[in-house]
C-alpha positions, 0 to 999 in steps of 0.5 A: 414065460418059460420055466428058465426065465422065470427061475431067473427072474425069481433069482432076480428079484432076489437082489435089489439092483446091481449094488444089491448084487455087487455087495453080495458077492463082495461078501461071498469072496469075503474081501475088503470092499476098499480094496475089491479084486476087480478080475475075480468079481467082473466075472463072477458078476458076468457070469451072472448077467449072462444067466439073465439074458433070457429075461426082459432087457427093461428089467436087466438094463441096470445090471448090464450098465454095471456090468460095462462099468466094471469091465471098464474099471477092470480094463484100466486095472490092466494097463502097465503104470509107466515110470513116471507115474509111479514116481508121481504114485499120490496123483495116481488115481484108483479107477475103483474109487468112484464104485468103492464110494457108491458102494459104501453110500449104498451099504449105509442107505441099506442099513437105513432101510433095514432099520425102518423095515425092522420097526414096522415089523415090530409094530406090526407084531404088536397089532392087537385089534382089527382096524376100525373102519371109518368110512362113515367118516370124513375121508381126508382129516386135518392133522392135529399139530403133534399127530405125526407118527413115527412111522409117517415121519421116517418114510418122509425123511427116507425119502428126503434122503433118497432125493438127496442122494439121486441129486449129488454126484458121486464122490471119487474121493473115498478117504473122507472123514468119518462121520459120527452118529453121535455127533450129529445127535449133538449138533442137532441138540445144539440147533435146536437149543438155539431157537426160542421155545416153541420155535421150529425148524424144518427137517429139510433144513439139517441135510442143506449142502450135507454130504451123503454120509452126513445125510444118513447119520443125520437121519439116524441121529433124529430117528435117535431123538425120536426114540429118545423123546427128545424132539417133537414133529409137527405137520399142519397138513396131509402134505405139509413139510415136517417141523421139528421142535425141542421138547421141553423137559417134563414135557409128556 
């Protein structure tokens, strides 16, 4: 590989995928990202692809299909309205809303994955002791019930939430409600009040028929009881679903 094409390729990598990128030069431009100024952002989002030809199309291909759906966009921006659709301007659909909510979705899920990126980090930080080794022992242990760990339990729920994700379409409405952390922490105490003591229920069950925004505020809002000793995780197998349970109080 070249000099060039190895500098771009470092560049490349630099940015996660084409939201990666789009999130990064809406910030630059220092624009609302509901209301993104088409022209100037294709372009500068162009002259970047363009930088990348050189590279393996494999690892470019995202981007270039992003690139077309922002030239589209950019296109439809440019056709005059007629008059009789600027009378009828509330059934007027912004060719940007589709992006605008991936966007959004992407930029929620972003902080997720720096929110558990942050505690591993300050895990990490407070290692004191080598791993013991224990390959004199059994290899594949049985999990106690209660033995999850908190970092086990967020890759398990993050990637619940990126299944869920890959599987709903993308919502072309942007103005929905906001949902609120706060209150999924009190709809999930309220679940969880209903169940007899001792009682579970599977963290799959809190994201059934649940939008992406509902998704990710529902995984913040158990990350939060985790944090909070609220709730206790059990898993009977290496690969078992993960329960959750209500801690009684002056329960350790």
């Amino acid at each position: 590989m070249s000099e060039s094409s190895q500098a771009l390729t470092i560049r490349l990598t630099a940015f996660e995928g084409p939201f990666d990128l789009l999130l990064h030069l809406i910030k630059e431009l220092e624009v609302d990202i509901n209301d993104i100024p088409m022209a100037q952002v294709t372009d500068q989002y162009l002259a970047y692809v363009h930088q990348m030809q050189p590279l393996d199309l494999d690892l470019i291909g995202d981007y270039l299909v992003m690139a077309a759906t922002l030239l589209e966009i950019k296109s439809r921006l440019l056709i005059p309205i007629e008059p009789d659709q600027a009378d009828l301007e509330g059934e007027w659909q912004d060719p940007r809303e589709s992006l605008v909510q991936q966007l959004l979705v992407y930029q929620q899920f972003q902080k997720v994955a720096d929110a558990l990126e942050d505690h591993q980090a300050t895990r990490s930080a407070n290692y004191s002791r080598p791993q013991t080794d224990l390959s004199a022992y059994q290899a594949d242990i049985p999990l106690q019930e209660g033995e999850v760990s908190l970092d086990s339990l967020s890759q398990a729920m993050l990637n619940v939430l990126k299944r869920q994700l890959d599987r709903q379409p993308a919502q072309k409405e942007i103005h929905q409600d906001q949902v609120s952390i706060p209150d999924k922490i009190q709809a999930i105490r309220s679940q969880l009040a209903s169940l007899d003591p001792g009682d579970r229920i599977e963290f799959n069950q809190l994201l059934r028929n649940a939008s992406r925004p509902e998704i990710i505020a529902s995984f913040m809002a158990v990350l939060e009881l985790v944090r909070q000793h609220e709730v206790q995780f059990i898993q009977e197998g290496l690969y078992a679903p993960i329960q959750i349970m209500r801690r009684e109080e002056g329960e350790p």
